[in-house]
C-alpha positions as a Python dict, from the first residue, in 0.01 Angstrom:
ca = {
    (1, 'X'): (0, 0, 0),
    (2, 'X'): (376, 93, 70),
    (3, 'X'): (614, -84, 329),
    (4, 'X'): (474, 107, 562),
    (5, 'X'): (240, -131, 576),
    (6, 'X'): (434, -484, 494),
    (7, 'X'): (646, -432, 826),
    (8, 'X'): (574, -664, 1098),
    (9, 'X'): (634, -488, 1410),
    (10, 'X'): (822, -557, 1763),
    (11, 'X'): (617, -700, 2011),
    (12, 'X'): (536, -1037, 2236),
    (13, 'X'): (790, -1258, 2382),
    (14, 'X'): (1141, -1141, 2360),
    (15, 'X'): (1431, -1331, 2175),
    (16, 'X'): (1662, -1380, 2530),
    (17, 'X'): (1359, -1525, 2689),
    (18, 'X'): (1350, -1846, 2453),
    (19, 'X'): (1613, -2098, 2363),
    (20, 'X'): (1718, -2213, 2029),
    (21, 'X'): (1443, -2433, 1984),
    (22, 'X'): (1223, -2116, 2086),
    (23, 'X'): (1125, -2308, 2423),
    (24, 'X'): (1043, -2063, 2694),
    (25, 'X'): (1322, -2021, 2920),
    (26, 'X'): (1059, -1939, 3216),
    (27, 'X'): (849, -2224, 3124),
    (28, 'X'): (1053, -2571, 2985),
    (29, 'X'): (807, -2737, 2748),
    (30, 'X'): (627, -2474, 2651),
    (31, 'X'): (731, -2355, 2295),
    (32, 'X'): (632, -2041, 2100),
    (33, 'X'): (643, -1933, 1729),
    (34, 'X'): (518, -1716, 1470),
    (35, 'X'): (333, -1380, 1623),
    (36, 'X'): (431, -1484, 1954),
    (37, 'X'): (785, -1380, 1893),
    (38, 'X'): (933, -1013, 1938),
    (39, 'X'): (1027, -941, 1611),
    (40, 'X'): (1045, -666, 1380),
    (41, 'X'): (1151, -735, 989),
    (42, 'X'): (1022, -586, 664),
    (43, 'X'): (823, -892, 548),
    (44, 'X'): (687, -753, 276),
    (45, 'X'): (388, -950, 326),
    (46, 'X'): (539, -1281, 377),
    (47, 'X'): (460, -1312, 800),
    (48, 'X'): (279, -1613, 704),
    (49, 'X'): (619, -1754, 560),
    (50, 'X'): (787, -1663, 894),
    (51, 'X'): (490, -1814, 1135),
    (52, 'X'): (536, -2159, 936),
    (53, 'X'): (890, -2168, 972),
    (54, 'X'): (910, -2065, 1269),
    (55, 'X'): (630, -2297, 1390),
    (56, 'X'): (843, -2606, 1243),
    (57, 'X'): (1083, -2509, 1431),
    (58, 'X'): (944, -2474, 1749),
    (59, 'X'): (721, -2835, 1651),
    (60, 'X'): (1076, -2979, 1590),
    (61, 'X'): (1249, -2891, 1892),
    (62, 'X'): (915, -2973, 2107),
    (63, 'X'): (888, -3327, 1928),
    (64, 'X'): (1242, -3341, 2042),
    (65, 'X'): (1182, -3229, 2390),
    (66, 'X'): (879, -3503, 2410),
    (67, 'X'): (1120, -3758, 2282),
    (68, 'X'): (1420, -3701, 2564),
    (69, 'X'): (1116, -3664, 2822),
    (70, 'X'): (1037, -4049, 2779),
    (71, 'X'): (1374, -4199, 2801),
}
């Protein structure tokens, strides 16, 4: 269908606004991933790809986060 159409497109919760474990700066514990992120890349159909990394990521840094929170 053209790349048109493969392009996911900018939109949701900026970048700045999360930290490197994409936990929101505005709300500590709360973390966000996949669709949820402001993004724009030519995926070529792989946004799937992108919302499962990016949501081990984000389960990563959260199971971190849970981890520090009971010491």
């Amino acid at each position: 269908m053209g790349l048109e159409r493969a392009i996911s497109t900018a939109g949701g919760i900026r970048l700045d606004a999360v930290t490197d474990g994409l936990e929101l700066r505005a709300l500590p514990g709360v973390f966000a991933a996949g669709e949820m992120l402001d993004w724009e890349a030519p995926t070529g159909g792989y946004l799937l790809t992108h919302s499962l990394g990016t949501g081990r990521w984000a389960g990563r840094a959260a199971a971190g986060y849970l981890a520090s929170a009971r010491r």
